[in-house]
C-alpha positions in Angstrom: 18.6 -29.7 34.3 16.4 -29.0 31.0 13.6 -27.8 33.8 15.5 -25.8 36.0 16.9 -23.8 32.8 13.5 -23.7 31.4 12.4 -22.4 35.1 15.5 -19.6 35.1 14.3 -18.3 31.7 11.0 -18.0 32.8 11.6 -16.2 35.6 14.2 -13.7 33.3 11.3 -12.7 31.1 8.9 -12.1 33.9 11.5 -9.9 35.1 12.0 -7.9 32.2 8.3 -7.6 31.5 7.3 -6.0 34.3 10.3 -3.8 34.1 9.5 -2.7 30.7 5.9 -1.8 32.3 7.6 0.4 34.6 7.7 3.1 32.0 10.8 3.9 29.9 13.5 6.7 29.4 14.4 9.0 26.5 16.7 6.1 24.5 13.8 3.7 24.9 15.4 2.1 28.0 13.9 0.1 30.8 12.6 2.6 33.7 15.0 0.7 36.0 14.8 3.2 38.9 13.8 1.5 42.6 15.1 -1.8 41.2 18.5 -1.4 40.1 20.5 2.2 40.6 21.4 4.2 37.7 24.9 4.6 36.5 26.4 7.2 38.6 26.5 10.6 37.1 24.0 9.4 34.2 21.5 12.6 33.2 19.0 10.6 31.1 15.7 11.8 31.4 13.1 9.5 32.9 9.4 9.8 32.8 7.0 8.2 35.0 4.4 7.7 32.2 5.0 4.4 30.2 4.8 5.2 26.1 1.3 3.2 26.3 0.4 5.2 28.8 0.8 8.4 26.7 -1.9 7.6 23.6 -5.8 7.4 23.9 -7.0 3.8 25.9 -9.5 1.7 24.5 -12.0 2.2 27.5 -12.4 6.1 26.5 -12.1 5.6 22.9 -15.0 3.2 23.2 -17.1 4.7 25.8 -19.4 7.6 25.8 -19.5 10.2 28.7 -23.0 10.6 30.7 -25.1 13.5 30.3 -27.4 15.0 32.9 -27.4 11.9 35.2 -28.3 11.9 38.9 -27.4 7.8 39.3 -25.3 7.3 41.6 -23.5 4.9 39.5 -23.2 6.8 36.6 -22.7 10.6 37.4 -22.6 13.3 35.3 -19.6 13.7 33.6 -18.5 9.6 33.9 -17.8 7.2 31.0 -19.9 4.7 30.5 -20.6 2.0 27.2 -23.6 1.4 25.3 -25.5 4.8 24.5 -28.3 3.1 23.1 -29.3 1.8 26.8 -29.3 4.9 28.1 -32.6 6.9 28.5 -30.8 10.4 29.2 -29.0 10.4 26.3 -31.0 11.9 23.2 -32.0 10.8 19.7 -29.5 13.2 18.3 -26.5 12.6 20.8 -26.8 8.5 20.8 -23.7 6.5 18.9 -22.0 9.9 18.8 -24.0 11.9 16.4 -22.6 9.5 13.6 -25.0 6.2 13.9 -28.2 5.0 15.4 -29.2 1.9 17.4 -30.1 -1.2 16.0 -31.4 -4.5 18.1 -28.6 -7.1 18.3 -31.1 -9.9 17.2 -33.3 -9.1 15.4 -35.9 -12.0 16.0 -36.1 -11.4 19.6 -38.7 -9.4 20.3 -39.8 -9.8 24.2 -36.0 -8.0 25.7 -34.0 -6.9 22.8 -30.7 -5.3 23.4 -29.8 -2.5 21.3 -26.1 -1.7 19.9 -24.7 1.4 18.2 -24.3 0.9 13.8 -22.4 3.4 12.8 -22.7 6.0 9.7 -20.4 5.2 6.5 -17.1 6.2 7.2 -17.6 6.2 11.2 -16.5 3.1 13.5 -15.6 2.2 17.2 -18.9 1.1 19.9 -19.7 4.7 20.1 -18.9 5.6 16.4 -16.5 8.1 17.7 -14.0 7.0 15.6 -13.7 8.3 12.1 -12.8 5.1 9.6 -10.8 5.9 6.6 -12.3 5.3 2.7 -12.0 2.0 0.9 -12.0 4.5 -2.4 -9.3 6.6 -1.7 -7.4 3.3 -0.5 -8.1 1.4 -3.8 -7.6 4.4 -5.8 -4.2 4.7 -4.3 -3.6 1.0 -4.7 -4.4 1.4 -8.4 -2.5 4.3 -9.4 0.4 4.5 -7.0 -0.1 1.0 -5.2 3.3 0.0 -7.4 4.9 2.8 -5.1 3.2 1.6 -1.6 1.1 4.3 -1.1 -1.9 2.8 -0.6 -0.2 1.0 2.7 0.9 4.0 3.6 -2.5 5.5 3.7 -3.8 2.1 5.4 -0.7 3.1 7.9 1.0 -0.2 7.3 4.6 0.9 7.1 6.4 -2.2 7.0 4.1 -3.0 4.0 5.0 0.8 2.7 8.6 -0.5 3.0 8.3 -3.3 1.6 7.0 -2.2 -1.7 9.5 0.3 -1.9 12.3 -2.4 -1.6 10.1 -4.4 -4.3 10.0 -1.3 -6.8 14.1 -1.2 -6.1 14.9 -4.8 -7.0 12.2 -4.3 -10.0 14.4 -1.4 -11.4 17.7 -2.9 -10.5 16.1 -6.1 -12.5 15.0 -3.7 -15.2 18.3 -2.0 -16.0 20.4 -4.9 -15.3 18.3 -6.4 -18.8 16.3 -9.1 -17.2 12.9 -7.1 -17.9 10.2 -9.2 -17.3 12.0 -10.7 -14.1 11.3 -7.2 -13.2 8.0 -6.6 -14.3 6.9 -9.9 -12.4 8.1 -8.9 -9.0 6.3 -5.1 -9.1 3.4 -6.4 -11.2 2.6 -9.4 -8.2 2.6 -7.2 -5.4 0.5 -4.4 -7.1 -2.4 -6.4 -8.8 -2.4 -8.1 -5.5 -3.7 -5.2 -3.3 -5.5 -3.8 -6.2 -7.8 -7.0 -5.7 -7.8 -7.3 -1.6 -8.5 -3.6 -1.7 -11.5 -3.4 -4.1 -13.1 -6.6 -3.0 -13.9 -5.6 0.4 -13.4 -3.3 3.2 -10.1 -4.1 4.6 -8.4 -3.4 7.9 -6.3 -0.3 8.4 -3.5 -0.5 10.9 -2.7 2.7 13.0 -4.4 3.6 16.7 -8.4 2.6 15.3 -7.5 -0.9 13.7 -11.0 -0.9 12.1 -12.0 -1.7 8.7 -12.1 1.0 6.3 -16.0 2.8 5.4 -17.2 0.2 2.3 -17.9 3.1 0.6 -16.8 1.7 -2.8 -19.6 -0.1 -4.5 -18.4 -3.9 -6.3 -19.6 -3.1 -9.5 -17.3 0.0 -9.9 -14.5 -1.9 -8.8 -14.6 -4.1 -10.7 -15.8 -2.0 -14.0 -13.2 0.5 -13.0 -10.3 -1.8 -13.1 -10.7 -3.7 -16.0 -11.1 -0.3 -18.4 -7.8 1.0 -16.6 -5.7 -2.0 -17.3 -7.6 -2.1 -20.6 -6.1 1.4 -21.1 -2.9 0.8 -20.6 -2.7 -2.1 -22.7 -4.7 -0.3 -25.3 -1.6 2.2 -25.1 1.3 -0.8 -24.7 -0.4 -2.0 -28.3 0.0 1.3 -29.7 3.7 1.2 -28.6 4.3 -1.6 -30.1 2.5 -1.2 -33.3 4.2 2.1 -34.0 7.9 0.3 -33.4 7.1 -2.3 -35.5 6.0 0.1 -38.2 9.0 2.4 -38.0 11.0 -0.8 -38.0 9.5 -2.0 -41.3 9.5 1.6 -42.7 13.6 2.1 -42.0 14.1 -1.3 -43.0 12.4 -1.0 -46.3 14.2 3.0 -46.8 17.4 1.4 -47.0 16.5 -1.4 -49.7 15.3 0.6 -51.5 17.2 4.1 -51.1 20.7 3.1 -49.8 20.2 -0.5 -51.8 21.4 -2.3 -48.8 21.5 -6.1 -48.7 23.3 -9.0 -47.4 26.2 -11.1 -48.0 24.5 -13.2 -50.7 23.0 -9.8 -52.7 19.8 -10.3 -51.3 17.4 -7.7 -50.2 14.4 -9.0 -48.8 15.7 -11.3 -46.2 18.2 -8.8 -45.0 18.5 -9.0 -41.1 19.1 -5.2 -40.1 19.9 -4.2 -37.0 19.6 -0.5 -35.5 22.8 1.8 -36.4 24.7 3.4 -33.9 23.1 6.4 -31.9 19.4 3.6 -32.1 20.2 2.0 -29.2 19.2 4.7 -26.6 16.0 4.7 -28.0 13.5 5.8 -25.0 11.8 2.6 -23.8 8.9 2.0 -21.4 8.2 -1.6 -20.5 10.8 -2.9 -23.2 8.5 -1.0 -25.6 9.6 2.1 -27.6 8.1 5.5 -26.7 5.9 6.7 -29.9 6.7 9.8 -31.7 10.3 9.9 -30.1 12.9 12.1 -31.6 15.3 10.3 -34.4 16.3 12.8 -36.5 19.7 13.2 -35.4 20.2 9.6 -36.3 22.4 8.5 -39.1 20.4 5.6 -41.3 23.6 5.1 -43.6 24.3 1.3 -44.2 27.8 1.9 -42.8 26.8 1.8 -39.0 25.1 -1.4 -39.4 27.5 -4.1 -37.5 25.8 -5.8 -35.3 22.5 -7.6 -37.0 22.2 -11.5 -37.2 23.1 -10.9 -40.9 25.7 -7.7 -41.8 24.2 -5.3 -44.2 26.2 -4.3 -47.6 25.6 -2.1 -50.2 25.5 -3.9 -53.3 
C-alpha cells in the first residue's frame, strides 16, 4: 500500500513538472492547453514561451560569437566557448575586451590550456558579465546595512525583507521600553554583514550569481570600520557625559537655589527625579540628545513627585 502511494505521488509530480515546462499564462498558471481543455468561455492570455524561456540562457551569456571563421564547424556569426583557443579572435577582442588569458596550470608547460581571467569588476567565461563592487556593497552594509540596503544592492530581497521586519520589531522593542532587547536584534544582523561583506568578495544573487569585483583592499576594511564604530561611540560618550553633567548641574541648582532636600532635611543625598515637561527629553539609543532645548522647563521643587526619595523645600 505505502509503495503504490509512494508510486501515485510520484507519478503526480512528474505530471505537474512537465506541465509547468509547458509554459504558463498571465496569472502564473500551468500552460494546460493540448492536455486538459480550458474552461469554456475563459479569455486568459496564454503564451507559448515559458517565463525561463523569456531571460538571457547560460549558453549565450557564457559564450562568445565567432569572428571571420570559414570552419565549417564554427561559422561566422555562431557561439562558441573559450576565446582564448581561438586563433581568429584578436588580442584586443579575447575574454570580451575585459580580461586576458591565463594557462589553467600553470606548471604544465608541454600542452597548456588557456582560460579567460577577467578584469576587476568583470565576470562570467567570457567576462561579458559586469560584477558588481564589494565597496559600494560594504559601504552600504555599513551605513544603511541596519535598513537592508546592502541586500538590496546584492539583489537578495528576501534578505532586504528580512531586515526590514528586523528594524520593525527593533523599534516596536524600542518604544515599547525594552531598549537594549531592541538594540540586540538590529545590532546582530548589521555587524553581521558588515563582517561577511568586508572580509571577502561575496556572492550577489540576481541573473549573474557571481561574486562581487574584490575591489575593497583588507586593510581598509578593517581600518575603516573600527574608526567608524569608534566614532560613534566617541559621540554615544559625549551623549552621555553631557546628561550626566546637566544632571549634576540641575541637581546641584536646586540645593542650593530652591534649597530642596529630603524628608530627613538633608541635601546631599537628595534622590531627584526630572520634573514634569523632562520626560520627553529627545533620546537616541536611551542616551539624551546634547544641547537639546529645556528652557521651557519648570525646575521648581514642586513638580518633583516621582524620585526614589521626594524632594522638599526645607
Amino acid at each position: 500500500m505505502k509503495m503504490a502511494c509512494r508510486g501515485f505521488a510520484l507519478a503526480l509530480g512528474s505530471l505537474m513538472t512537465s506541465m509547468l515546462l509547458q509554459g504558463c499564462v498571465d496569472m502564473d498558471l500551468a500552460h494546460v492547453e493540448g492536455y486538459f481543455p480550458l474552461m469554456p468561455g475563459s479569455n486568459l492570455a496564454i503564451h507559448k514561451v515559458s517565463v525561463w524561456r523569456q531571460f538571457q540562457d547560460a549558453y549565450s551569456a557564457n559564450s562568445y560569437i565567432v569572428p571571420n571563421s570559414k570552419s565549417a564547424t564554427k561559422p561566422l556569426g555562431t557561439l562558441a566557448f573559450n576565446s582564448c583557443r581561438d586563433k581568429q579572435v584578436s588580442p584586443q577582442n579575447v575574454c570580451g575586451s575585459h580580461g586576458s588569458c591565463a594557462p589553467f596550470d600553470k606548471t604544465e608547460v608541454t600542452h597548456p590550456v588557456f582560460f579567460c581571467k577577467c578584469d576587476v569588476g568583470w565576470a562570467g567565461n567570457e567576462c561579458t558579465i559586469q560584477a558588481k563592487s564589494q565597496t559600494t556593497a560594504w559601504l552600504l552594509s555599513l551605513l544603511f546595512g541596519w535598513l537592508g540596503l546592502d541586500e538590496y544592492y546584492l539583489e537578495f530581497n528576501v534578505g532586504f525583507v528580512l531586515k526590514v521586519f528586523g528594524l520593525t520589531m527593533g523599534l516596536s522593542c524600542y518604544l515599547l521600553e525594552y531598549t537594549h532587547i531592541g538594540m540586540l536584534i538590529v545590532l546582530s544582523y548589521w555587524f553581521f554583514d558588515i563582517v561577511r561583506i568586508g572580509s571577502g568578495a561575496v556572492h550577489a544573487y540576481g541573473f549573474s550569481k557571481h561574486k562581487v569585483a574584490a575591489d575593497l583592499p583588507h586593510w581598509a576594511f578593517a581600518f575603516s570600520t573600527i574608526l567608524f564604530f569608534a566614532f560613534i561611540g566617541l559621540c554615544m560618550g559625549i551623549c552621555k557625559i553631557y546628561g550626566k553633567i546637566k544632571s549634576k548641574r540641575r541637581t546641584n541648582d536646586l540645593e542650593i537655589n530652591y534649597n530642596a532636600c529630603d524628608q530627613y532635611g538633608a541635601t546631599n543625598h537628595a534622590k531627584l527625579s526630572k520634573p514634569k515637561g523632562c520626560e520627553g527629553d529627545p533620546m537616541i539609543f536611551g542616551l539624551p540628545v546634547p544641547f537639546s532645548n529645556t528652557s521651557s522647563y519648570d525646575y521648581s521643587p514642586k513638580y518633583f513627585e516621582h524620585g526614589e526619595i521626594k524632594a522638599y523645600v526645607c
